[in-house]
N, CA, C and O atoms as a MOPAC input file, in Angstrom:
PM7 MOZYME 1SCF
protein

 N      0.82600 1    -1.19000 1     0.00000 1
 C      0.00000 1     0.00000 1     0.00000 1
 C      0.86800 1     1.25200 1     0.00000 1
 O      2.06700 1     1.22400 1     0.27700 1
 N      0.27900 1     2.20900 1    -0.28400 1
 C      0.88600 1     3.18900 1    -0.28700 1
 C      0.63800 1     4.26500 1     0.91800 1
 O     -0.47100 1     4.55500 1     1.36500 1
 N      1.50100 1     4.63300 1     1.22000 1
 C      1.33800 1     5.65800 1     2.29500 1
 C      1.17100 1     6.91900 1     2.08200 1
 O      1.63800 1     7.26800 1     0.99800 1
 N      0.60000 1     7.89600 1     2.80200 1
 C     -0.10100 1     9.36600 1     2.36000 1
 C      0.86800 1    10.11800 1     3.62000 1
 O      1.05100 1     9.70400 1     4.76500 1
 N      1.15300 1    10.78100 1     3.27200 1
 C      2.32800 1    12.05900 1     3.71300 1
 C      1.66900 1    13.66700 1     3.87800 1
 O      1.46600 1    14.48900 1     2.98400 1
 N      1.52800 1    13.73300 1     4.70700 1
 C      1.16700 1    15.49700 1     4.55300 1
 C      2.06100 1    16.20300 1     5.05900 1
 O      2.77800 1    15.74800 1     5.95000 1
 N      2.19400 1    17.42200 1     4.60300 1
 C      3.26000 1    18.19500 1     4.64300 1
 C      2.26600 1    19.52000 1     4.99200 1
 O      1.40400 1    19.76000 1     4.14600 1
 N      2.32400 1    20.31400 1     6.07400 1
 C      1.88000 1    21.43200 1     6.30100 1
 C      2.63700 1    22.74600 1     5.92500 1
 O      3.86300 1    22.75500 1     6.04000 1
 N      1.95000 1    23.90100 1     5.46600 1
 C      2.63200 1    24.58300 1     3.95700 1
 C      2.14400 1    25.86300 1     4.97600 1
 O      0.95500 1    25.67600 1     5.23800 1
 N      2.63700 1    27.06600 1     5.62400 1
 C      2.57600 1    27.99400 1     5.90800 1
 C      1.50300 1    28.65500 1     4.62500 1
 O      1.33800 1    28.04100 1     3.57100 1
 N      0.86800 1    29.91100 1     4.90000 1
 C     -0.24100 1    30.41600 1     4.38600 1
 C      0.63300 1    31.36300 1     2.90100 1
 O      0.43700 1    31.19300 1     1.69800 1
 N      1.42100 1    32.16400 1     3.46700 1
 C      2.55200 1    32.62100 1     2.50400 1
 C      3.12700 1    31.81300 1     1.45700 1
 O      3.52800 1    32.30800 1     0.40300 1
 N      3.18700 1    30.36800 1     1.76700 1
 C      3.99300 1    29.15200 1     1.10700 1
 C      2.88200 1    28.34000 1     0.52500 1
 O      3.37100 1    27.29300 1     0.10100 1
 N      1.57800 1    28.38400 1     0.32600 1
 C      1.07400 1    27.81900 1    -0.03100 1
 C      0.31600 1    28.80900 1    -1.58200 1
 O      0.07300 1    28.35000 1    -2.69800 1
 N      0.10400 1    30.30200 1    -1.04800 1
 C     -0.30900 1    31.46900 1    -1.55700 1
 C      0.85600 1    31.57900 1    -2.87800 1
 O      0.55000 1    31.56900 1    -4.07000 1
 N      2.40200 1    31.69600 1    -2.26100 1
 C      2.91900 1    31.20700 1    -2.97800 1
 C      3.16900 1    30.11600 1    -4.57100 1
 O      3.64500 1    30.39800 1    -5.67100 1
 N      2.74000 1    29.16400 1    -4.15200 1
 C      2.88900 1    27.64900 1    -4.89100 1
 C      1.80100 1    27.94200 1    -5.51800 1
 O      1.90900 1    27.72500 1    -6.72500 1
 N      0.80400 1    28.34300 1    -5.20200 1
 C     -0.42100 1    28.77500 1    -6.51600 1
 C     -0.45500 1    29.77000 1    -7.05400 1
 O     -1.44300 1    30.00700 1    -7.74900 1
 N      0.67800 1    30.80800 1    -6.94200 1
 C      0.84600 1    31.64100 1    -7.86300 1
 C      1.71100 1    31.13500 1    -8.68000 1
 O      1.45400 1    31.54400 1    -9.81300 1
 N      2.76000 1    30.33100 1    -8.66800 1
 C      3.60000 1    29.11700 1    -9.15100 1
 C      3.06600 1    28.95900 1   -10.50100 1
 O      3.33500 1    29.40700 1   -11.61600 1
 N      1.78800 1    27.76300 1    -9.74200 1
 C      1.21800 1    26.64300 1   -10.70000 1
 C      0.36200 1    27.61800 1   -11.64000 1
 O      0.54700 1    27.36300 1   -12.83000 1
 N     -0.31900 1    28.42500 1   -11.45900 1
 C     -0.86000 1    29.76400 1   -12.47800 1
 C     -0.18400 1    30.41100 1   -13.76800 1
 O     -0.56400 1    30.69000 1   -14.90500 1
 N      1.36200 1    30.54500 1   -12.82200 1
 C      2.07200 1    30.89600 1   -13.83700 1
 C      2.56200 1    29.77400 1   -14.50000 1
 O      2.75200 1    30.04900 1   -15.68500 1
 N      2.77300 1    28.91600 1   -14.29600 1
 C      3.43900 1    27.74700 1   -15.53700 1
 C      1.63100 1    27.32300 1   -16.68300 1
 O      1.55200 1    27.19600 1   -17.90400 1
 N      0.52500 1    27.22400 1   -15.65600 1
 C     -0.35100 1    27.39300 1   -16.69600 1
 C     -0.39200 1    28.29600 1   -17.82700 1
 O     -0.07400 1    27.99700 1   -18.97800 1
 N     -0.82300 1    29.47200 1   -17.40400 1
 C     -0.39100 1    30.99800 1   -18.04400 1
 C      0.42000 1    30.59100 1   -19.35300 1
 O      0.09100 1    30.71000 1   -20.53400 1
 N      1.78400 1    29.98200 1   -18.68300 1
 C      3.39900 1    29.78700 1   -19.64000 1
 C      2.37500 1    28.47000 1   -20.61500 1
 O      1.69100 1    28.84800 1   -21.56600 1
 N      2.40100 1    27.47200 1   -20.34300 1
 C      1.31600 1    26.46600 1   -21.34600 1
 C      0.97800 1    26.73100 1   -22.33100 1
 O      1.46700 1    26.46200 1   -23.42800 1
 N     -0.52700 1    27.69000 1   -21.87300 1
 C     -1.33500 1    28.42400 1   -22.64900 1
 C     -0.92200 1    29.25300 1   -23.83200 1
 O     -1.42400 1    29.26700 1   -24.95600 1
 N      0.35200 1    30.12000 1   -23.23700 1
 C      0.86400 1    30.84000 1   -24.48200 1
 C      1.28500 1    30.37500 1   -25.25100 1
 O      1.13800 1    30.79000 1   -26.40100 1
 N      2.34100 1    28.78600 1   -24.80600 1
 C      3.36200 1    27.97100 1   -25.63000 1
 C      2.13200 1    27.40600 1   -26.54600 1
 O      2.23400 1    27.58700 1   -27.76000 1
 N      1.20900 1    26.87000 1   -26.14600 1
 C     -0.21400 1    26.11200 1   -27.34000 1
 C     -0.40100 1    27.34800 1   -28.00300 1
 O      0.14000 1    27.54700 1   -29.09000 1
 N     -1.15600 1    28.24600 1   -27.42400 1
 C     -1.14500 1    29.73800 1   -28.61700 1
 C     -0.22300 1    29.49400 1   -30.04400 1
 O     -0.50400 1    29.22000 1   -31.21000 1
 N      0.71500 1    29.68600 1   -29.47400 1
 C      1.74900 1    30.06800 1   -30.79700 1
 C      2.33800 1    28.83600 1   -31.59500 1
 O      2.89100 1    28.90300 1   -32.69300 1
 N      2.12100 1    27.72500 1   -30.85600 1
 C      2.13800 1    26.30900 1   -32.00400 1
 C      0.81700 1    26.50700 1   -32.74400 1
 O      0.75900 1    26.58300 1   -33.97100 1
 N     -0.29600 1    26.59200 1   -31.89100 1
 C     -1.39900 1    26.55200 1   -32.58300 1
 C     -0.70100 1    27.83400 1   -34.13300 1
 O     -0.30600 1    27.31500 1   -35.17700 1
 N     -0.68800 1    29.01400 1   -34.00400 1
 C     -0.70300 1    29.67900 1   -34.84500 1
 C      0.50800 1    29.38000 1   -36.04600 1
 O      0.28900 1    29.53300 1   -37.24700 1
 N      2.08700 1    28.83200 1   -35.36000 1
 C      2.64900 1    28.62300 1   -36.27000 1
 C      2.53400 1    26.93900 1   -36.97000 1
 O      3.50200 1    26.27000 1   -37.33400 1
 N      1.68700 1    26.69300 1   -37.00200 1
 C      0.73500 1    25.53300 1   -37.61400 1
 C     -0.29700 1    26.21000 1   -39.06400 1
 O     -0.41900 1    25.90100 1   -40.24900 1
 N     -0.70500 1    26.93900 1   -38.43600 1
 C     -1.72100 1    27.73000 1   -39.68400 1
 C     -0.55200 1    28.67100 1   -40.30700 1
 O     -0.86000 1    28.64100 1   -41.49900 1
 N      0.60300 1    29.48600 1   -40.21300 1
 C      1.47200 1    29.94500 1   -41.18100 1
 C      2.02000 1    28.81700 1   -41.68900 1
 O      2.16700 1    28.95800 1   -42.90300 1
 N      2.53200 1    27.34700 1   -41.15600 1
 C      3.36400 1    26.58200 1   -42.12900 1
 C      2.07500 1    25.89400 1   -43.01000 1
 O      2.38900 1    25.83200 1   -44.19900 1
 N      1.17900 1    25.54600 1   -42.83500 1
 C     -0.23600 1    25.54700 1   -43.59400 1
 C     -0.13000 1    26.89900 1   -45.03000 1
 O      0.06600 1    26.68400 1   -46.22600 1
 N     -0.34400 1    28.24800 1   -44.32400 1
 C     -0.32800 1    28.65200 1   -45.48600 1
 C      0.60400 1    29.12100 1   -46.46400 1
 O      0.35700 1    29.56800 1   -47.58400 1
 N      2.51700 1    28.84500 1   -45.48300 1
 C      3.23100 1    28.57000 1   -46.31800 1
 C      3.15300 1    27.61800 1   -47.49700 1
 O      3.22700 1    27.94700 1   -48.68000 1
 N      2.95200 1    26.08000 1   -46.89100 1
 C      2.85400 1    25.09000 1   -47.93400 1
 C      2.02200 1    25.53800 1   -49.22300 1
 O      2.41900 1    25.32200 1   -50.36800 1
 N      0.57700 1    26.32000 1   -48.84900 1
 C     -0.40900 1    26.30800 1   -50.22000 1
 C      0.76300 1    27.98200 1   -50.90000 1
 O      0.94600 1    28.39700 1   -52.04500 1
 N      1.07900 1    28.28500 1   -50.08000 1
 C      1.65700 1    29.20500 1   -51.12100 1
 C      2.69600 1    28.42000 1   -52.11000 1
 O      2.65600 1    28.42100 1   -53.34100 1
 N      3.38900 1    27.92500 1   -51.48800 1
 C      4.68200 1    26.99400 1   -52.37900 1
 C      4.19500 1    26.15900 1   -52.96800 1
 O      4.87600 1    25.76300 1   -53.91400 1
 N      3.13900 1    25.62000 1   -52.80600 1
 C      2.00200 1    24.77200 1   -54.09200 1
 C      1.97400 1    25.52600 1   -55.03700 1
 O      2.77600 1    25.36100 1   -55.95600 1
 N      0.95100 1    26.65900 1   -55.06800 1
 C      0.92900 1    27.39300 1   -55.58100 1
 C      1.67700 1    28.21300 1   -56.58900 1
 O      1.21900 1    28.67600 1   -57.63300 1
 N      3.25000 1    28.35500 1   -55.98400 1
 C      4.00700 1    29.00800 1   -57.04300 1
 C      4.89800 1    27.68700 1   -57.76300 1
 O      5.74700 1    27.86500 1   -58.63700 1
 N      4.59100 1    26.60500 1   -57.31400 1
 C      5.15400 1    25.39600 1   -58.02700 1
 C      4.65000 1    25.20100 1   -59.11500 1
 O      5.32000 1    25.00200 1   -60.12900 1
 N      2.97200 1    25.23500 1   -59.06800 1
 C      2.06200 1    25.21800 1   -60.19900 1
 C      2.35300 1    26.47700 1   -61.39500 1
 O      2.49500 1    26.35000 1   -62.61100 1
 N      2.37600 1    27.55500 1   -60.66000 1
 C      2.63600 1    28.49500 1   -61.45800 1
 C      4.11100 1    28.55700 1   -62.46700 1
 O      4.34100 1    29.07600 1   -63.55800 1
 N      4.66200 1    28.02600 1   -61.82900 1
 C      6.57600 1    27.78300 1   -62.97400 1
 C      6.05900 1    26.71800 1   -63.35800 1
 O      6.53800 1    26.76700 1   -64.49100 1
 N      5.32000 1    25.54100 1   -63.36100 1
 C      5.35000 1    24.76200 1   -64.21000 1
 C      4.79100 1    25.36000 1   -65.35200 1
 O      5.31400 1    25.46400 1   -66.46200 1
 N      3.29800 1    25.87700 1   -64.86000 1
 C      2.65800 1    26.74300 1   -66.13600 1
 C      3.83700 1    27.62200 1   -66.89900 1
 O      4.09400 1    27.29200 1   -68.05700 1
 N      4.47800 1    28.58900 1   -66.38000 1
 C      5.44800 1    28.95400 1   -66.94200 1
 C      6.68100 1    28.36500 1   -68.10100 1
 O      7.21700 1    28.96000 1   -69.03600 1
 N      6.86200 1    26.90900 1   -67.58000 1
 C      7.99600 1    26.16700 1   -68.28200 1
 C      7.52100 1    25.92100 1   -69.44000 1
 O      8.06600 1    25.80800 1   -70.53800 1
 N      5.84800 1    25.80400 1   -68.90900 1
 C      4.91100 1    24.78200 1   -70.27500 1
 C      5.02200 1    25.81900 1   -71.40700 1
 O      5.57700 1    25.60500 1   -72.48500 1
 N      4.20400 1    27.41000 1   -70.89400 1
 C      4.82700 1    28.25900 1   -71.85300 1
 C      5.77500 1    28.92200 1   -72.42300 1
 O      5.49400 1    29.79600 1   -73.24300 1
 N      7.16000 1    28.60900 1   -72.07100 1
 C      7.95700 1    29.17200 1   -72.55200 1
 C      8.48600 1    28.08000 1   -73.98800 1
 O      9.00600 1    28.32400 1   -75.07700 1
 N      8.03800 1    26.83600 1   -73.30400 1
 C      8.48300 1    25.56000 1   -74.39000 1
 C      7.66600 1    25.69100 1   -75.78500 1
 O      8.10900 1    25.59000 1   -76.92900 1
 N      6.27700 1    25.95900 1   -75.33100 1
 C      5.45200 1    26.57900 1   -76.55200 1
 C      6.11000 1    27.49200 1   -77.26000 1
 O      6.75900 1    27.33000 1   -78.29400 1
 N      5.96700 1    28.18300 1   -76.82500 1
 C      6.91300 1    29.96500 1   -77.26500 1
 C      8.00700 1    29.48000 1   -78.32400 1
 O      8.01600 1    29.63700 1   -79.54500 1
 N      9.07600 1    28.74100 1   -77.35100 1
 C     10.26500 1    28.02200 1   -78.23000 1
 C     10.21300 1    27.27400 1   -79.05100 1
 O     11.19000 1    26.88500 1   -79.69300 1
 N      8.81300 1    26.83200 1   -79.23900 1
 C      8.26700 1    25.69100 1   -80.68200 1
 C      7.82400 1    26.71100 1   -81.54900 1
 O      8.21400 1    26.50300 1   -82.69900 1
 N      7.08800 1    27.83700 1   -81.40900 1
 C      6.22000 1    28.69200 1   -81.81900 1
 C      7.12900 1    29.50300 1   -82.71300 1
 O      6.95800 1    29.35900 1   -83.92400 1
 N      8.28700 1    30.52700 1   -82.20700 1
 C      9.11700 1    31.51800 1   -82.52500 1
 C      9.95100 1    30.75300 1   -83.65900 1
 O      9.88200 1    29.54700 1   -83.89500 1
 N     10.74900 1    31.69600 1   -84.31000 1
 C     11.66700 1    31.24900 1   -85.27100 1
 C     13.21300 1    31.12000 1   -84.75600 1
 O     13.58400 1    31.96000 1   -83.93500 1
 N     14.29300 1    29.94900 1   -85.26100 1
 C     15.45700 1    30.36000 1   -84.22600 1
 C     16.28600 1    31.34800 1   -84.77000 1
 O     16.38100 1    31.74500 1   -85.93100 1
 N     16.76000 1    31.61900 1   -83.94100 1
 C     17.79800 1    33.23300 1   -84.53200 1
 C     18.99500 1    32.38100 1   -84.98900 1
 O     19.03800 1    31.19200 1   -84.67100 1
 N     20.13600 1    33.04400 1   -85.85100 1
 C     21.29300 1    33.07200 1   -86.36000 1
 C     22.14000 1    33.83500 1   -86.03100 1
 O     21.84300 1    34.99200 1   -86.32500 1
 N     23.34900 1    33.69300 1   -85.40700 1
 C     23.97900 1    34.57300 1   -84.98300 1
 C     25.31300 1    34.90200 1   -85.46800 1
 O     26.12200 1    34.17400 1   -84.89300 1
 N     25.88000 1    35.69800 1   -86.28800 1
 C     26.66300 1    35.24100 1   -86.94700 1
 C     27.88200 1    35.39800 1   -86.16500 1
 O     28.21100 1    35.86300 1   -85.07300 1
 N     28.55800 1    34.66800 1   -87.43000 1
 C     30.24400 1    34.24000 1   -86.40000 1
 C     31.14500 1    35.49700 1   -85.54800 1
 O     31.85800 1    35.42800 1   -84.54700 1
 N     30.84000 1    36.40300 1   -86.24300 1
 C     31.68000 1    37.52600 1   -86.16400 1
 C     31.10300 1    38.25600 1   -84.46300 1
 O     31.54500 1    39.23300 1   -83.85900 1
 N     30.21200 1    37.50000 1   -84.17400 1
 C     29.61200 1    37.98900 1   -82.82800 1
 C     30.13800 1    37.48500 1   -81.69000 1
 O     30.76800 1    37.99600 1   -80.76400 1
 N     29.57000 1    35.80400 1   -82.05200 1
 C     29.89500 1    34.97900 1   -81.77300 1
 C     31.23100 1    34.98900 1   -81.24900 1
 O     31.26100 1    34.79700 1   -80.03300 1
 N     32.34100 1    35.15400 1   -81.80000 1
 C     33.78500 1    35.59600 1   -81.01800 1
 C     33.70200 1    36.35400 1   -80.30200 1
 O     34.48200 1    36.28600 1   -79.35200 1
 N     32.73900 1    37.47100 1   -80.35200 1
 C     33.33700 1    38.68800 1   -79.10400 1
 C     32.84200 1    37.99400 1   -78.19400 1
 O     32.89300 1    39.09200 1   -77.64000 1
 N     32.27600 1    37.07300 1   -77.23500 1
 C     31.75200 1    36.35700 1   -76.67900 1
 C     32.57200 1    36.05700 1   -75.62200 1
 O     33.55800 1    36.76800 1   -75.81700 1
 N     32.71200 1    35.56800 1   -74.84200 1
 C     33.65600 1    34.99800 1   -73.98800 1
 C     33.34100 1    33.57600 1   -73.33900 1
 O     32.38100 1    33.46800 1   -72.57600 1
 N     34.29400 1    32.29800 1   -73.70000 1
 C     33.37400 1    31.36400 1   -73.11700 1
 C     33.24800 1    31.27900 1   -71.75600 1
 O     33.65200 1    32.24200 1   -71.10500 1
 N     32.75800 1    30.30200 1   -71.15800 1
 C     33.07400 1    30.06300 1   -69.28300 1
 C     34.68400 1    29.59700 1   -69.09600 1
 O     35.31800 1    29.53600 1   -68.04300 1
 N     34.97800 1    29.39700 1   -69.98400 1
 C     36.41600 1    28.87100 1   -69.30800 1
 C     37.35800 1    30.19500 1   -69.01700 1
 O     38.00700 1    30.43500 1   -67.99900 1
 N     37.24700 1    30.91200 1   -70.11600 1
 C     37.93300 1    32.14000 1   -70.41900 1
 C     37.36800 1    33.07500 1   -69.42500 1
 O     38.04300 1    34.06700 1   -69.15100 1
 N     36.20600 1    32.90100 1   -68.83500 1
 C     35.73400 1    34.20700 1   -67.67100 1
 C     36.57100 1    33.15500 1   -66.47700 1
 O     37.40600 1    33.71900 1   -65.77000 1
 N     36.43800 1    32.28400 1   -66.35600 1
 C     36.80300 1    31.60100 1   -64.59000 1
 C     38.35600 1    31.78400 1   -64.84900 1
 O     38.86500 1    31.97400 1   -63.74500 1
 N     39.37700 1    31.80800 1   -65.89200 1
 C     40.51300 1    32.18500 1   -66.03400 1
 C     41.22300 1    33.40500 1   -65.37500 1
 O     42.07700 1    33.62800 1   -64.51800 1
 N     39.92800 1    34.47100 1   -66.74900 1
 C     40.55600 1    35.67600 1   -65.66700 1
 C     39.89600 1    35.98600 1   -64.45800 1
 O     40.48400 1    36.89600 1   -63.87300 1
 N     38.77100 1    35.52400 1   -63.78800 1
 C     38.72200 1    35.16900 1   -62.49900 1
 C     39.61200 1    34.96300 1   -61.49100 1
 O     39.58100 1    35.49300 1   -60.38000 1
 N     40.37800 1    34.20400 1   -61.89000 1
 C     41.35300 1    33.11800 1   -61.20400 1
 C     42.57200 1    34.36900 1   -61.48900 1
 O     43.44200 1    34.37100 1   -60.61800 1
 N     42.73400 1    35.37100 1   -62.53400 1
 C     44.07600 1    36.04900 1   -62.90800 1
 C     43.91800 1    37.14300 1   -61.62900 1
 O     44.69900 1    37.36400 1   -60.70300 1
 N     42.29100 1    37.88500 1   -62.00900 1
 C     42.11600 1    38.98500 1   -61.04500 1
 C     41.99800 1    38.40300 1   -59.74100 1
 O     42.51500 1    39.15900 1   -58.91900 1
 N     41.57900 1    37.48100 1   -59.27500 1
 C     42.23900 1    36.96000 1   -57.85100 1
 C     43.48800 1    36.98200 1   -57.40700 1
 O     43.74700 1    37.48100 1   -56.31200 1
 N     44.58500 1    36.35600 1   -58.32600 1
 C     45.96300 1    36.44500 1   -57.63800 1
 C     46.10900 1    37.87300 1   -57.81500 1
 O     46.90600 1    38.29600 1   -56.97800 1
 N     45.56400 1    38.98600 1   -58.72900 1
 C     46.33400 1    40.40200 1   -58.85500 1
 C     45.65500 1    40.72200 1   -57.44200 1
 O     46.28800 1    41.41100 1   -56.64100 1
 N     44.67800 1    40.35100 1   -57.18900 1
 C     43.85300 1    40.95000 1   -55.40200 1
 C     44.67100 1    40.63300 1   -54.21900 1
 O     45.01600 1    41.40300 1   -53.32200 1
 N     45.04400 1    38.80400 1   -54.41900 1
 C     45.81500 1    38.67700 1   -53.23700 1
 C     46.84800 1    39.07000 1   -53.07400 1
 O     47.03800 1    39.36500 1   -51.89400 1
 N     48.24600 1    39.35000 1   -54.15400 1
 C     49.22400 1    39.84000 1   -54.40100 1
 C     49.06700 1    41.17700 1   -53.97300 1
 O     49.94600 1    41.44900 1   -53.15500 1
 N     48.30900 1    42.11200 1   -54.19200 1
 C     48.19500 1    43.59900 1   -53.49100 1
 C     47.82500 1    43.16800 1   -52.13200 1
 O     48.42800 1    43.89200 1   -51.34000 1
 N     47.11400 1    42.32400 1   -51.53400 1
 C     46.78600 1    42.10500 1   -50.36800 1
 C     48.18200 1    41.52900 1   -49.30400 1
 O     48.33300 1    41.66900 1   -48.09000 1
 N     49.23100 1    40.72600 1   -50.52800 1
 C     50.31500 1    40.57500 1   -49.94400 1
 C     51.50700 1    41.60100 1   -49.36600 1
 O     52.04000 1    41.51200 1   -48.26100 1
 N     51.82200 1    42.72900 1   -50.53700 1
 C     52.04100 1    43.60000 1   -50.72900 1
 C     51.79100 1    44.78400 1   -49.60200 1
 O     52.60800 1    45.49000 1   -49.01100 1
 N     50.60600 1    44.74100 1   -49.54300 1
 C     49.92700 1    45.29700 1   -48.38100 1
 C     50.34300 1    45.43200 1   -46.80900 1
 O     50.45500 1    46.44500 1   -46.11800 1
 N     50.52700 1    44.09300 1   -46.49600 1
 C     50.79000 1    43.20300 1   -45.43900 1
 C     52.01900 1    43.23200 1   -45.05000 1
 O     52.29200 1    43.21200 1   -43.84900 1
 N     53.17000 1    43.29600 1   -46.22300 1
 C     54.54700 1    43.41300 1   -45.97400 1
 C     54.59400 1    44.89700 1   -45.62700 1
 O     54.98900 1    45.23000 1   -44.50900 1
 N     54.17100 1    45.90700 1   -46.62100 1
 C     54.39700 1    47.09200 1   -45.85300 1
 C     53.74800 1    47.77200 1   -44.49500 1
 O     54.32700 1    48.67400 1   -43.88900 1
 N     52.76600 1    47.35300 1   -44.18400 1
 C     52.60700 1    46.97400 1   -42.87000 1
 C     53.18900 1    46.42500 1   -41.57500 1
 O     52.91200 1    46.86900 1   -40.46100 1
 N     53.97400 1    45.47300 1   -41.81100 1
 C     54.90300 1    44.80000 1   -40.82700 1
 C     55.72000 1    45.74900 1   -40.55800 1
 O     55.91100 1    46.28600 1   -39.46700 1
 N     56.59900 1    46.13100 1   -42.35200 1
 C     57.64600 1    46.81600 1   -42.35200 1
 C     57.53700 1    48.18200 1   -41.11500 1
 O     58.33300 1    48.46200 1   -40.21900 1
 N     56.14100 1    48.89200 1   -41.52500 1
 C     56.01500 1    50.39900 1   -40.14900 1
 C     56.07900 1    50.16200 1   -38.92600 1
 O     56.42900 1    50.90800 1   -38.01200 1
 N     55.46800 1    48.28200 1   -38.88900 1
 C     55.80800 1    48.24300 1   -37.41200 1
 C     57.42300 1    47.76600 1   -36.87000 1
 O     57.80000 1    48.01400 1   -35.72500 1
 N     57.89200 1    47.37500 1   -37.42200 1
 C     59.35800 1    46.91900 1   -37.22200 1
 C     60.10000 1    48.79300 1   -37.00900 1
 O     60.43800 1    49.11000 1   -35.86800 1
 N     60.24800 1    49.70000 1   -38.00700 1
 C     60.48700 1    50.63800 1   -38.00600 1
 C     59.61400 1    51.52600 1   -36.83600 1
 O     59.73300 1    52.73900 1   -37.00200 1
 N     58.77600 1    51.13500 1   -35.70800 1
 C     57.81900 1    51.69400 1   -34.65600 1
 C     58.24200 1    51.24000 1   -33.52000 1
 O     58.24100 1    51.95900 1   -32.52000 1
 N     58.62400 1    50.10800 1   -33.50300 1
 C     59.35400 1    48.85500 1   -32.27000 1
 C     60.16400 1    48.64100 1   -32.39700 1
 O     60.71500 1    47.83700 1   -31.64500 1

């Protein structure tokens, strides 16, 4: 069996403990509030992102039309060269990077150098 225990709780200490248990209700109540609500925004997130899913497909459908529909262009060669391919942009990418870090090196040495000439 189980045994029953009472514990006598001063009037202050009891006045206390139910202002306690009020407030963790209170705390509950708000925490359900705002699941409840961020339940209905991820709700009407999802129909929005339905929504614009449907809409780019419609989009893809018409642009593929369009691209059956239209005539194709010709571009002639002489254009065509001024062009630059991807290899040739990530190149000088890669050129104007080392000219960045090299000034950044540059930089750095004359820097040291004022402090050596300071100390």
């Amino acid at each position: 069996m189980t045994e029953i225990i009472h514990v006598k709780l001063e009037h202050d200490e009891a006045l206390q403990s139910k202002k306690d248990v009020l407030g963790s209700e209170l705390g509950i109540l708000k925490i359900a509030k705002a699941i409840k609500k961020h339940q209905i925004l991820r709700s009407d997130e999802l129909k929005a992102k339905l929504r614009l899913h449907r809409k780019l497909k419609e989009l893809k459908t018409n642009i593929g039309k369009l691209q059956q529909v239209l005539p194709k262009i010709k571009i002639p060669n002489i254009l065509l060269r001024g062009e630059e391919s991807p290899e040739e942009h990530i190149v000088k990418s890669k050129v104007e990077k080392r000219a960045h870090d090299s000034s950044l090196e540059v930089q750095l040495q004359e820097i040291q150098a004022r402090l050596k000439e300071l100390g």
